[in-house]
N, C-alpha and C positions, 0 to 999 in steps of 0.2 A: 815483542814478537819479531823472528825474522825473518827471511825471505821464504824459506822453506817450510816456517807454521805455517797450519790453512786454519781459519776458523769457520764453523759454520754458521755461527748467533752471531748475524750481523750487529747486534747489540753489544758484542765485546768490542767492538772498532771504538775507538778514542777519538771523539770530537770536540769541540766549543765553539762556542758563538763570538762574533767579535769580527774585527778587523785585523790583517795583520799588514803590518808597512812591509815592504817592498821597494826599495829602491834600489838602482841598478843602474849600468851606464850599458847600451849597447852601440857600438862600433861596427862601420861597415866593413873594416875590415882592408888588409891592403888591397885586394880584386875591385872592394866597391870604392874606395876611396879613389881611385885611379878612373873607373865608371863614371865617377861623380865629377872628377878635376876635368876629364874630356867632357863632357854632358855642357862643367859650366861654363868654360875656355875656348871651346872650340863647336860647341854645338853638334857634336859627334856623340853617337850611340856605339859601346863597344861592349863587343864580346871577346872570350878567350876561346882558343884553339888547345888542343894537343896535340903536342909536336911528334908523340909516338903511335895514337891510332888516328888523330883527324878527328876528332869527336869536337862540336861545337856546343859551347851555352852561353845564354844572355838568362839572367845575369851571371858575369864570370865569377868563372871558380880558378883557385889556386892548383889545385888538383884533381885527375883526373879520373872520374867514378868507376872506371872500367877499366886500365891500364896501371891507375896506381901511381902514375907519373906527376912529377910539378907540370905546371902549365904557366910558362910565363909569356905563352905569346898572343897580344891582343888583337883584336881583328875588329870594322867596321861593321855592324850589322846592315843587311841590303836596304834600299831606300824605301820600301814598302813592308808592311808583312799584314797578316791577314788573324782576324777576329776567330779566335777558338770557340769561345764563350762571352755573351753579354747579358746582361740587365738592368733593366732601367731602377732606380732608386729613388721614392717618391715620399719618402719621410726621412728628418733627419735622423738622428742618433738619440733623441728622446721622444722620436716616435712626432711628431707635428711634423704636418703636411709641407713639404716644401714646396715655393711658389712655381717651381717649373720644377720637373722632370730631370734628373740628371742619369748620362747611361752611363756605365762601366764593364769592362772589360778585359777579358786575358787577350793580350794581342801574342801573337807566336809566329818569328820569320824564319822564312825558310833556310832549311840546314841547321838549324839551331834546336838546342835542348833547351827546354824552360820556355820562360815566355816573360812578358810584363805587365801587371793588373795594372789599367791606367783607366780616365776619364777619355770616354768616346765621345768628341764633337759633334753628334747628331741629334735628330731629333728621337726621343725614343721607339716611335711605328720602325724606324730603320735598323736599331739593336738587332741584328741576328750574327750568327754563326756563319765564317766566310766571306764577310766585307775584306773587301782589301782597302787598309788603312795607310796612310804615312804620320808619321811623329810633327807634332806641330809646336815650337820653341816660343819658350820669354823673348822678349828680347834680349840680347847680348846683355847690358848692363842692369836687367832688373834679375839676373842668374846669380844665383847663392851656389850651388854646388850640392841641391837637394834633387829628389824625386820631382820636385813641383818646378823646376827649372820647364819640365816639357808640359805643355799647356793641357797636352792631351793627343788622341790621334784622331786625323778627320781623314774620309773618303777621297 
């Protein structure tokens, strides 16, 4: 069949039961590798700029969604930014109860596209939309150059 056949007997659809392997390497990529080497080196959160409309995002992008342009200039995101979205998370990943409460969060700073889904250091009664957060670091030498370098953001 191709893109253009339509069937209607959802029973001609071709299926099987089974597993199928899957492996794959995903990379962050030069924008996140460079995110990540500042994140583990310098304890700095960066975003990119573009140099031809001024449009910002965290996480950086190479190029520019609306101009079309490369973007190689990075930028400092501001020392605060504030809670989009949170929710508290109260079971693991096979579903049993975890011993406390953990929140999560889109934090999102100002002048910036995108945002960062991270772990919110608070209690969960306090998860709402519009906390103003800052980014809270490993220390320098337990920092690998991942996501989990930042502890989390607290109030």
């Amino acid at each position: 069949m191709t893109f253009t056949d339509r069937t209607k007997d959802p029973r001609a659809l071709r299926h099987w039961y089974g597993d199928i392997e899957a492996d794959y390497v995903y990379t962050s990529g030069v924008a996140g590798e460079r995110f990540f080497r500042e994140l583990r080196d310098h304890g700095r959160l960066l975003g990119t700029r573009c140099g031809e409309c001024g449009k910002r995002w965290i996480p950086p992008k190479l190029f520019c969604e609306d101009c079309f342009r490369e973007v190689s200039e990075f930028v400092d995101l501001p020392a605060t930014g504030r809670v989009a979205a949170a929710c508290a998370v109260r079971v693991d990943i096979e579903r049993n109860p975890l011993p406390q409460a953990v929140v999560w969060g889109l934090v999102r700073f100002k002048g910036f596209e995108g945002g960062l889904v991270h772990r919110l250091l608070i209690a969960p009664e306090r998860g709402r939309a519009g906390l103003v957060v800052r980014p809270v670091l490993r220390d320098a030498a337990s920092r690998t150059g991942a996501i989990t370098d930042l502890e989390g953001f607290a109030p």
